[in-house]
C-alpha positions, 0 to 999 in steps of 0.5 A: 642841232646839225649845222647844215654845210652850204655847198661851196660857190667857188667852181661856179665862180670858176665857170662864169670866169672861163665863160667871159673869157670865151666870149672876150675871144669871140669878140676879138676874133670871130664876131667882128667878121660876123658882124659887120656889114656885107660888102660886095667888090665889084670892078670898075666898070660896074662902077661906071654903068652904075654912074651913068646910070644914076643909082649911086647913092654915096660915095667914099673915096680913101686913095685907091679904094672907092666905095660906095652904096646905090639906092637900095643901101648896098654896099659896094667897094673897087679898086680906082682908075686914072678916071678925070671925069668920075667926079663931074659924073658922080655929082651929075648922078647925084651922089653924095661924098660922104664917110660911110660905116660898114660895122654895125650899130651898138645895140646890134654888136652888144645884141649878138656879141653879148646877149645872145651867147651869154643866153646858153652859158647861163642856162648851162650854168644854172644845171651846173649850179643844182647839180652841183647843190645835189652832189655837196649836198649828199658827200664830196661833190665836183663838177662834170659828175666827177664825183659826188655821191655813192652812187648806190642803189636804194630799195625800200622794201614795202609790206609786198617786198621780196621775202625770204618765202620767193627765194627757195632752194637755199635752206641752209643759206636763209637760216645763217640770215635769219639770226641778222633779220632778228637782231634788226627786228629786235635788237635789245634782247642782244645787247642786254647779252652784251651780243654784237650783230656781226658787221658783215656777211659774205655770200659766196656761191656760184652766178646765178644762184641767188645771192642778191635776192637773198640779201634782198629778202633780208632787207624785206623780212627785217622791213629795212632800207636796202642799199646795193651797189656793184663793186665796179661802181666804186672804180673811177677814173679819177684817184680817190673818187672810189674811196669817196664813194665808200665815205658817202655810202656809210655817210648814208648808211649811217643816216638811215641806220638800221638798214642793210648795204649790199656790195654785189663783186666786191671782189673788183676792189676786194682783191689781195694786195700784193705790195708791187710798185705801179699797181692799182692805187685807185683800187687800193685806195678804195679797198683801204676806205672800205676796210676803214670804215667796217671799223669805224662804223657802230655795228649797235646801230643795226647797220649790216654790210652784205657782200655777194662773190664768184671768187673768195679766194682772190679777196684780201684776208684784211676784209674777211677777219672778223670784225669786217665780215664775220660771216661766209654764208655759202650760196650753192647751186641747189640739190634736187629737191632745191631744183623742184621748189625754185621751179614751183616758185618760178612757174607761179606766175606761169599758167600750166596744165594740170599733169606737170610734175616737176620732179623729173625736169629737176632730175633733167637739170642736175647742176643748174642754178636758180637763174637758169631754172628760172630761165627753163620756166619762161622758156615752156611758156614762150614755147606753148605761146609759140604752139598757141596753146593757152597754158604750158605742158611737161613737154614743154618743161622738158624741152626748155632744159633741152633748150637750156643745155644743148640750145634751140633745135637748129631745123635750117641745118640738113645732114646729108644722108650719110652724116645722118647715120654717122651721127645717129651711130655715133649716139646709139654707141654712147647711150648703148655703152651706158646700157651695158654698164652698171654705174651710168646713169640710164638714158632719157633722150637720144636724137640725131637733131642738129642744135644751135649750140653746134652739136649734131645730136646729143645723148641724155642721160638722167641719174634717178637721185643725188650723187655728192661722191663719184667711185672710180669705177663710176668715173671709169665708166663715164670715160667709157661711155663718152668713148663710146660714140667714137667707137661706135664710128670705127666698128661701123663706118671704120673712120673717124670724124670730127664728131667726137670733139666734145668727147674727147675733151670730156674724157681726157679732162676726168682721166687727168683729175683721176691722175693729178687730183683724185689719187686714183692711180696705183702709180702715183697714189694719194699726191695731188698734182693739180689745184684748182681755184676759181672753183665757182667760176669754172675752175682754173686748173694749176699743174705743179710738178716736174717735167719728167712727172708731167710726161709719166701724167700723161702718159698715164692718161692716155693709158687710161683713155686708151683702155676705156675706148678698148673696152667700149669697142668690145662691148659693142663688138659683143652687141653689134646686132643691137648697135645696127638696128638701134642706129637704123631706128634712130636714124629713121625717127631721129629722136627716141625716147628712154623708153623705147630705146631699152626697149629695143635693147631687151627685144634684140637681147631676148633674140 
């Protein structure tokens, strides 16, 4: 049998010491003032007409201090006079010389002195005391919660837990986990093999995506003890508390064993060591503990480590060699046909009107993740309560990746008539640049409606399926077209405005990846300038060259910008009759559609 450990007495023994001595200095200091007697100072006079008048009840007389008491039991005290006939009054009076005491009773200095203020001490005490059994009870406790326990939160999965069936979109990720969720259900068919489940599994993928909830569905599919904790829970103020933390967590882990523990970021204590005097020791510390204890635990007993990462070029090699976590199981955003089962599985719960089809909202939300479809679902339903409409309908599902991608229609902000048809040119010469272009992708949407994510209008354009490569010539067009609301400007309004920004960038960072990374250029050929990491999070671009080759990048940049721009401005210069009539259209409707946008195209073409 265990033997149990008492937790220890002695930080109690601790805090009632310190609370006697406070109140040992209350009472030699502050609580004598407190407490003694009110004791007015009057003047001589008022001690006179109080005389005469008889209301003198006893007097003390020490040197030049009189004091005395009237017959309600006030205490008074002044300076005394040359008076020689103060005593012959007082006994006229019928005062009493007697000593009078102006401290208090006994029972009222042990009452307020040391009962009283001993009632909260004790009360705080006894909170203290079961806290402080909770925390030695379950690990390394201290008091104050400076530490004590792992702080980890424990899911137990029930018969309606979350199932590998509500997380959809990510196939390939669900069948790397499905080996894990078997060895838990059935664990003796791998050691007759002599197989060992792997220790851990690291999810990497970029937010949003779903790597809790997957490791959620493994805890549910395997009707296991789910503990999850974030990263940053395991970094504390104190030195050594984070390791601690990582002691109790297996502690538990172990205890309840098979049971699965997910570490969510672990990269905040997972991060490379790079050997430097003055870094992180508390970080260090904890990424030692848990690099420890990976080893020390018996992966026979089932219990299985899952840890979820935006940045796996940043952890420390250390944590990923096998025998720690054994497994990378990519977490991606999802394809297209991922995009329409996340949707279906997210508008379960959502009332919708029988015609939705959601195929083209997936084309629509090309490159989000299963948070932000999510997101899309609870927007048409927020949108058709906003109508009140009892159900929610394509229109709305199309407006909430609008809203998703560009923001909420800003309806306060009113263009002024010329700005009006500067943008609706500006947008008419991009979607008409994708037109006459063979590799863009054909346009959905044009409007000229100000959004809250700050642009004043927006083209959108729809591939029809799945593109993993792009062709030079496709990301040529592509800088083409984005230099198309610009040239549209000049040819028309012949001026510049600050409109194309956005553009700009866009362009100038596809042709500096054509250049520096793609090797796209017969000028430097296949040499990569540039890498990229943090490729979840972005992607954080590093230039590596000389300065003289960094100036021939750049200038080779702006050459291939400066053409595309040349080429959009003949494309539109050829169909300026086509560029006016559809600006002067968009700028009377302010939103057209696909349809009717290639519509015009070809009735002003047949002209």
């Amino acid at each position: 049998m265990q033997e149990v450990k008492k937790p220890s007495k002695k930080p109690m023994i601790f805090y009632y010491i310190l609370a006697l001595l406070i109140l040992l200095l209350l009472n030699a200091t502050l609580f004598p003032s407190v407490l003694r007697k009110q004791v007015q100072d009057v003047s001589y006079d008022v001690f006179m007409s109080m005389s005469y008048d008889k209301q003198i009840d006893q007097v003390q007389i020490e040197g030049d201090i009189i004091t005395f008491t009237d017959l309600d039991g006030g205490i008074y005290t002044t300076n005394a006079t040359d008076d020689p006939d103060r005593t012959q009054r007082l006994y006229e009076c019928g005062a009493t010389f007697t000593e009078i005491d102006t401290q208090p009773g006994l029972l009222t200095s042990i009452l307020v002195g040391w009962v009283l203020p001993l009632l909260p001490f004790l009360l705080i005490g006894f909170f203290l005391n079961k806290k402080l059994q909770k925390t030695m009870g379950s690990g390394d406790g201290m008091m104050f919660g400076m530490g004590g326990g792992s702080g980890a939160k424990a899911y137990i999965p029930s018969s309606a837990g979350i199932r590998f069936a509500d997380v959809a979109g990510e196939d390939e990720a669900k069948e790397l986990l499905h080996e894990i969720v078997d060895f838990l259900h059935d664990p003796e068919k791998y050691r007759e093999i002599g197989a060992k489940l792997p220790k851990g599994a690291l999810l990497v993928g970029p937010p949003g995506t779903g790597k809790t909830l997957l490791a959620k569905a493994v805890a549910g599919e395997a009707n296991v003890p789910f503990f999850s904790i974030a990263g940053s829970e395991f970094v504390e103020m104190f030195v050594g508390r984070g390791a601690a933390k990582v002691r109790d967590l297996f502690k538990q882990a172990n205890e309840k064993a098979p049971c699965i523990v997910f570490i969510d970021e672990i990269d905040t204590i997972g991060k490379k060591r790079d050997g430097q005097v003055g870094g992180n020791d508390e970080r260090e510390q904890t990424l030692n503990q848990l690099l420890t204890e990976m080893d020390g635990f018996d992966g026979s007993k089932g219990v299985v480590v899952l840890a979820a990462t935006n940045r796996p070029d940043s952890l420390d090699p250390a944590l990923l060699r096998p025998g720690r976590f054994d497994r990378r199981i990519p977490v991606e955003l999802p394809d297209l046909q991922g995009r329409v089962d996340i949707l279906k599985v997210h508008a379960k719960n959502i009332k919708l009107a029988d015609d939705v089809d959601f195929t083209p909202i997936a084309k629509m939300a090309a490159g989000a993740s299963g948070a932000e479809l999510a997101n899309i679902v609870n927007e048409a339903a927020l949108r058709a309560v906003r109508d009140g409409r009892k159900f929610a309908t394509q229109e709305d599902l199309q407006e909430s990746v609008e809203v998703v991608i560009a923001g909420y229609q800003k309806k306060t902000r009113v263009l002024s008539d010329q700005e009006k048809k500067i943008v609706a040119c500006h947008e008419i010469g991009h979607a008409l640049v994708a037109a006459l272009q063979s590799h863009s992708a054909p346009v959905q949407k044009i409007t000229i409606i100000p959004r809250t994510s700050g642009a004043l209008g927006y083209t959108l354009q729809v591939d029809d399926g799945e593109h993993f490569l792009m062709s030079k010539q496709e990301i040529l067009d592509k800088i083409c077209t984005y230099t198309g609301g610009r040239a549209a400007e000049e040819l028309v309004y012949h001026c510049v405005t600050t409109g194309a920004s956005n553009d700009i960038e866009q362009a100038t960072k596809l042709a500096r990846s054509m250049v520096s990374r793609f090797g796209m250029t017969d000028e430097f050929g296949m040499v990569a300038f540039e890498t990229v990491s943090n490729q979840y999070l972005g992607g954080d671009a590093t230039l590596s060259c000389s300065p003289e080759t960094q100036t021939r990048l750049d200038e080779k940049v702006i050459e291939i910008v400066e053409s595309q721009r040349q080429k959009a401005m003949r494309l539109l210069k050829e169909n300026e009759d086509t560029l006016y009539r559809l600006s002067q259209y968009l700028y009377e409707h302010e939103t057209i559609t696909g349809a009717e946008f290639m519509q015009i195209l070809s009735q002003t073409a047949e002209k």
